[in-house]
Backbone bond lengths (Angstrom), bond angles and torsions (degrees), N, CA, C in turn:
res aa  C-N    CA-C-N  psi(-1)  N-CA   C-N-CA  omega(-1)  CA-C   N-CA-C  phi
1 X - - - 1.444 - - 1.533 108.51 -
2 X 1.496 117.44 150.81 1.026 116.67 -176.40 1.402 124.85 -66.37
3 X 2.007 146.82 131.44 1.318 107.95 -179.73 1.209 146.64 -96.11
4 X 1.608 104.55 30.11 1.516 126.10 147.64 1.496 117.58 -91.50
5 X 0.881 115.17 -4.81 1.846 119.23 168.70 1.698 103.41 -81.68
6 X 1.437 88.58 -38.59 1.790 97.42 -172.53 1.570 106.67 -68.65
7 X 1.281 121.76 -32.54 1.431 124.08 -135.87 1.494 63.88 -103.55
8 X 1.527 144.67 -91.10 1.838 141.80 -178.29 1.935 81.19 9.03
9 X 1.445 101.37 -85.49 1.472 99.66 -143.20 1.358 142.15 -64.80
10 X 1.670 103.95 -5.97 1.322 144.30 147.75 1.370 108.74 -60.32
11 X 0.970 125.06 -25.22 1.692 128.20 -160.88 1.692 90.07 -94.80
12 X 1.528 93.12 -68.52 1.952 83.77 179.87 1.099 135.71 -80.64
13 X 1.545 97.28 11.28 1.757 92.20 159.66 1.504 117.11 -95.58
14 X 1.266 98.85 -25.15 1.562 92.83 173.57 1.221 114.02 -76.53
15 X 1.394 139.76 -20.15 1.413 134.69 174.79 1.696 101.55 -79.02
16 X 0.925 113.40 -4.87 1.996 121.02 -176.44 1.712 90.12 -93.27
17 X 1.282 109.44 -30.09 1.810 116.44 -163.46 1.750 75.55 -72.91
18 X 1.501 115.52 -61.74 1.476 101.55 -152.82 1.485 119.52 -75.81
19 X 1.271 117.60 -17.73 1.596 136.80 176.17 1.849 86.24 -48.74
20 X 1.263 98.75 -83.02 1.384 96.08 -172.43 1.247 147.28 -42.51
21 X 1.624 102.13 -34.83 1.703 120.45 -178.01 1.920 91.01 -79.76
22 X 1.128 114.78 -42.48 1.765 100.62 -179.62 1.652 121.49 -77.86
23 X 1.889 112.83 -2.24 0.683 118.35 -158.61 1.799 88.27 -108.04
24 X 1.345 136.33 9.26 1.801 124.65 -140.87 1.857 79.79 -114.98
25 X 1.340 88.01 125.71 1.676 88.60 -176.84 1.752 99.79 -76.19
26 X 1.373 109.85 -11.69 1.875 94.49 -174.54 1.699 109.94 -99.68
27 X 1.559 107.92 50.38 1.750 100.33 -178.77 1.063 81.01 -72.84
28 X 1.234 153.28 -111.16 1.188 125.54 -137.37 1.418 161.31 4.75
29 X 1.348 90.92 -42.28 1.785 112.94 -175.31 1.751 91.01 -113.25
30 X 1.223 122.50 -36.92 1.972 123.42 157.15 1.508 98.95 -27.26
31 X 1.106 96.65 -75.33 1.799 116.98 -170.13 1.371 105.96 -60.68
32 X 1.340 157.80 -71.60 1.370 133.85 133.81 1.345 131.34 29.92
33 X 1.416 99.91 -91.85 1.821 130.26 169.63 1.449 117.59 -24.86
34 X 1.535 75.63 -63.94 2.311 99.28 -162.52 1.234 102.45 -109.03
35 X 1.197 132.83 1.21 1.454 122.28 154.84 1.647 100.75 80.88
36 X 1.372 137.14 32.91 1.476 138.53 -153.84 1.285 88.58 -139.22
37 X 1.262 108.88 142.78 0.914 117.01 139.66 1.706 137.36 -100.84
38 X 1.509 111.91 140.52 1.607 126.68 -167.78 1.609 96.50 -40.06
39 X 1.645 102.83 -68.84 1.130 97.39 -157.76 1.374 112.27 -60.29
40 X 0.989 130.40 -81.12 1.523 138.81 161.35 1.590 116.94 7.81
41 X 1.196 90.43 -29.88 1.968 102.02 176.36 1.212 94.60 -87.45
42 X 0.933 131.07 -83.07 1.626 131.36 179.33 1.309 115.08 -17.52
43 X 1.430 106.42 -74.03 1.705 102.86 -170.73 1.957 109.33 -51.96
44 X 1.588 100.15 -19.20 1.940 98.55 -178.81 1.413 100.81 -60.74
45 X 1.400 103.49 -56.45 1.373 113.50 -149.06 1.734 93.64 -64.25
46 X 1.425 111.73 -40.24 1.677 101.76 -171.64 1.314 109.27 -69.50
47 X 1.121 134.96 -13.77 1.446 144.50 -167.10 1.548 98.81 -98.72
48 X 1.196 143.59 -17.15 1.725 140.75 163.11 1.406 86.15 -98.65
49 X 1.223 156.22 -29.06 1.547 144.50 -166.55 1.435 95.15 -82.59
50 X 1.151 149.36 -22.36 1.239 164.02 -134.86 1.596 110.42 -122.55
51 X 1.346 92.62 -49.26 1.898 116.50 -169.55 1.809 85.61 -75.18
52 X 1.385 118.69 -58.45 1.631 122.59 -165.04 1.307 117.39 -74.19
53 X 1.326 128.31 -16.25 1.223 139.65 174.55 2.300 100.84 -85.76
54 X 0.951 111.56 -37.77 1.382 129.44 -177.86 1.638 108.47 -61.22
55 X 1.710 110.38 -30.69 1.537 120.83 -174.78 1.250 103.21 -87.75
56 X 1.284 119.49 -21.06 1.513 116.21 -167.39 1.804 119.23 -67.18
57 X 1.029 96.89 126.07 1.912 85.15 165.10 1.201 141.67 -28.76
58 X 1.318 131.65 112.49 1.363 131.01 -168.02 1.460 117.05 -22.29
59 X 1.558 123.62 -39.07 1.577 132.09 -131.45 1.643 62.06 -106.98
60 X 1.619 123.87 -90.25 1.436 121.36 -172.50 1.629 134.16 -22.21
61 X 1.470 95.45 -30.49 1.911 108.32 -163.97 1.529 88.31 -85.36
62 X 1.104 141.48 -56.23 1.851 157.01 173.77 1.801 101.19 -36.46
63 X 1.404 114.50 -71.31 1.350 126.78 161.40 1.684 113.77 -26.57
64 X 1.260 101.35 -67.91 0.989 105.76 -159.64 1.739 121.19 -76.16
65 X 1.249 97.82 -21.01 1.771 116.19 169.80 1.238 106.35 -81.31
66 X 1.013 133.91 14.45 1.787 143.25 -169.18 1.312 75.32 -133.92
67 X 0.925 162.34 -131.63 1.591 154.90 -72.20 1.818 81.85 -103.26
68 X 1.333 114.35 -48.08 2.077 97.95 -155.44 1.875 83.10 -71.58
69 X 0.935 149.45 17.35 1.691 132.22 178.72 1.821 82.62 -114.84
70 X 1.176 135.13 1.01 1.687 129.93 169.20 1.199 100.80 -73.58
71 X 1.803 79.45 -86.36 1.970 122.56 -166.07 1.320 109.55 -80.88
72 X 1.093 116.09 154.72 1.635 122.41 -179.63 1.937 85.88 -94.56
73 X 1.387 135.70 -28.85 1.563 144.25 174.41 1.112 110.76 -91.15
74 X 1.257 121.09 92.70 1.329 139.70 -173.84 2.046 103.23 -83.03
75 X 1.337 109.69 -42.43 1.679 122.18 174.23 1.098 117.92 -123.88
76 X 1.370 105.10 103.07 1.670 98.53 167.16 1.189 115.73 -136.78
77 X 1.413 118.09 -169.82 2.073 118.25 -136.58 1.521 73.52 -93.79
78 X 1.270 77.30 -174.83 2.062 113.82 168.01 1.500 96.41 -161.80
79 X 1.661 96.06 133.20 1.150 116.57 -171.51 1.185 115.43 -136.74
80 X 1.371 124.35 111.66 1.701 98.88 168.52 1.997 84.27 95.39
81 X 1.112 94.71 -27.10 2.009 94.05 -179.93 1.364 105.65 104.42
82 X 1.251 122.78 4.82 1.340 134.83 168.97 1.668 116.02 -74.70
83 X 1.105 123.39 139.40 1.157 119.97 168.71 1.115 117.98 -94.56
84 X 1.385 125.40 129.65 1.700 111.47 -169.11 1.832 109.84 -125.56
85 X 1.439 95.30 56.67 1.234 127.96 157.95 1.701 112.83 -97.46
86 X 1.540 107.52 -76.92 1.625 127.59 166.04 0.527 110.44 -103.44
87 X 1.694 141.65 12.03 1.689 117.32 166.49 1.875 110.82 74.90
88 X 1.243 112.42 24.26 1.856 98.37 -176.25 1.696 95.52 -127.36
89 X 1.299 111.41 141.88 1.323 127.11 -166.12 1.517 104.72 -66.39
90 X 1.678 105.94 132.47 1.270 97.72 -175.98 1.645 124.05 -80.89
91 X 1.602 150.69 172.04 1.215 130.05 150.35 1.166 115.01 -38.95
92 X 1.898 111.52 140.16 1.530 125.80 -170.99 1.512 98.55 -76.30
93 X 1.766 138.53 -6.49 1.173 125.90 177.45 1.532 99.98 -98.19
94 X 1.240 114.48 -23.85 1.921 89.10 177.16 1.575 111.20 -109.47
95 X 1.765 128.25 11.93 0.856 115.73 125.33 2.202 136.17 -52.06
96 X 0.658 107.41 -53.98 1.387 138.08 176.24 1.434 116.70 -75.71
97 X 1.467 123.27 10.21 1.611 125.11 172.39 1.225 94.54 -83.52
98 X 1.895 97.21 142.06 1.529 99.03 178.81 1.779 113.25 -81.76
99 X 1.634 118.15 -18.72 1.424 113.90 164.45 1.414 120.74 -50.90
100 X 1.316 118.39 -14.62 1.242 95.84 -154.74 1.381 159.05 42.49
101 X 1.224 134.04 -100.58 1.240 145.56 -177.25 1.683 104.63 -102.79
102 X 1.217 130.70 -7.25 1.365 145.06 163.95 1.952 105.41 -42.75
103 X 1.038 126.25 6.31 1.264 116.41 -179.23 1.850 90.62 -178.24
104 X 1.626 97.32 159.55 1.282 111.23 -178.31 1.612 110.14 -77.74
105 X 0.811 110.41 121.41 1.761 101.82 169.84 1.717 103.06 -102.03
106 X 1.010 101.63 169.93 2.104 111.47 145.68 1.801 113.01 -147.58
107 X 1.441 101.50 152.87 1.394 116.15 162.00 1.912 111.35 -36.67
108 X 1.227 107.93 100.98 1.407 93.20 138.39 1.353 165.27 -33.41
109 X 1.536 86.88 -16.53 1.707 100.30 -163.02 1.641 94.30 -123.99
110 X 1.037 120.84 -55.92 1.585 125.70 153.02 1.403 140.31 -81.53
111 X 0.955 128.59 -24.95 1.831 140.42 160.27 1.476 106.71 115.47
112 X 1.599 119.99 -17.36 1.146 84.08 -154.84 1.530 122.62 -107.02
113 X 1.514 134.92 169.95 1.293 117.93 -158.45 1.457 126.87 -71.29
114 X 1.218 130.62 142.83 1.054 130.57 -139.60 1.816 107.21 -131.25
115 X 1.371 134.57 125.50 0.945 146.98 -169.99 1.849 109.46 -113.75
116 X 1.077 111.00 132.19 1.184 105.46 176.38 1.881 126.96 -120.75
117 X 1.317 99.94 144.27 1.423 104.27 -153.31 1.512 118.71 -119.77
118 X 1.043 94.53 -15.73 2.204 113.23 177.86 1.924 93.15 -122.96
């Protein structure tokens, strides 16, 4: 896989990590438990979300700050040749490249980067 395809999907999972941890109505009793503090997690996680978005390629990092200020899914699969961003069928040649994931692609029809899995 490519390691700006890799680094995208690292990126939105950790912003999915932080959606959730700022989103968990029981920090409280979290913070309790695990001895962490909420905030303190947050500012980590935004500070490597920050650092990994910063490595990215000019053309990719631009792209990609345009679609994550849309979509909360900045990368998603195609399956079947589907894009499962918008749902619109992808071309039968970059479904069907034998590189695969060897380079960044995106949706045509929606932008955003696209990983492939069938």
């Amino acid at each position: 896989m490519h390691p700006e395809l890799e680094a995208l999907l690292e990126i939105q999972d950790l912003k999915t990590q932080r959606r959730e941890l700022g989103e968990t109505p029981s920090r409280d009793m979290q913070e309790a438990v695990f001895g962490l503090s909420t905030e303190e997690a947050l500012s980590i996680l935004d500070a490597k979300i920050a650092e990994m978005e910063e490595a990215l390629a000019p053309d990719v990092r631009g792209r990609y700050r345009r679609i994550a200020n849309k979509q909360p899914r900045v990368v998603v699969p195609v399956i079947r040749g589907t894009c499962y961003g918008c749902f619109v069928q992808i071309p039968t040649a970059l479904a069907s490249d034998a590189d695969r994931n060897e380079e960044v692609r995106s949706c045509q029809s929606c932008g955003r980067f696209l990983y492939l899995i069938d």
